[in-house]
C-alpha positions in Angstrom: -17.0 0.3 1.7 -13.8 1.4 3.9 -13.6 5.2 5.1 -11.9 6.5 7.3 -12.4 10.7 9.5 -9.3 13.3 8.9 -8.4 14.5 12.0 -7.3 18.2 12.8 -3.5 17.5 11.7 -4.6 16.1 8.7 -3.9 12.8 9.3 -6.2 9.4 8.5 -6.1 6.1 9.8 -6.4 3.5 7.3 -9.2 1.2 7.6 -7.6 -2.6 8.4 -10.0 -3.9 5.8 -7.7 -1.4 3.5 -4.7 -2.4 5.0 -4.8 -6.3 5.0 -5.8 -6.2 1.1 -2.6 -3.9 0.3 -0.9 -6.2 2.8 0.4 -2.4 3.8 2.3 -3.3 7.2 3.8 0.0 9.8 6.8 1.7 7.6 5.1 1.1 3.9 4.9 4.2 1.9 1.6 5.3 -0.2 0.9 7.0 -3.4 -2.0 9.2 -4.5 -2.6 10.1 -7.8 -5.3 12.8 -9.5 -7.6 10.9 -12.2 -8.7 13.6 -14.7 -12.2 12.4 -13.3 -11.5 14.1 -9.7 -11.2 10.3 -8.4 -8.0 10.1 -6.2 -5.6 7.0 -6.4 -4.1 5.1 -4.0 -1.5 2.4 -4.0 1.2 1.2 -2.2 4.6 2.4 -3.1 7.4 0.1 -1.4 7.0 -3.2 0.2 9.3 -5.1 1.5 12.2 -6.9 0.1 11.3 -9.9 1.6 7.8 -10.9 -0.1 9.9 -10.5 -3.4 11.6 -13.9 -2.4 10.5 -16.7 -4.7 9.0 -14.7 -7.3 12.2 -15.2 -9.6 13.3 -18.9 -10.4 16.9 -19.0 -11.0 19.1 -21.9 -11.3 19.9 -23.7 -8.3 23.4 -22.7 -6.9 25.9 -25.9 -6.9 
């Protein structure tokens, strides 16, 4: 298990083990959500543009 200290700014670091399964690189944005369980929710928000490439086949230009 990953964890990670506040500091007195309220900041974290996230763990790398965290960070290389999110593939969350420097300039990636996070969400947290409330589960009506009191568990909190984390998950990436944006990614970048660039791992999108070669997830759509198209036809091939001529």
């Amino acid at each position: 298990m990953a964890e990670a200290t506040i500091t007195s700014k309220g900041q974290i670091t996230i763990p790398k083990e965290v960070r290389d399964r999110l593939r969350l690189k420097p300039g990636h944005r996070v969400e947290f959500y409330f589960d009506p369980n009191g568990l909190v929710i984390f998950r990436p928000r944006t990614g970048d543009v660039r791992e999108l490439r070669g997830l759509l086949k198209g036809p091939k230009p001529a």
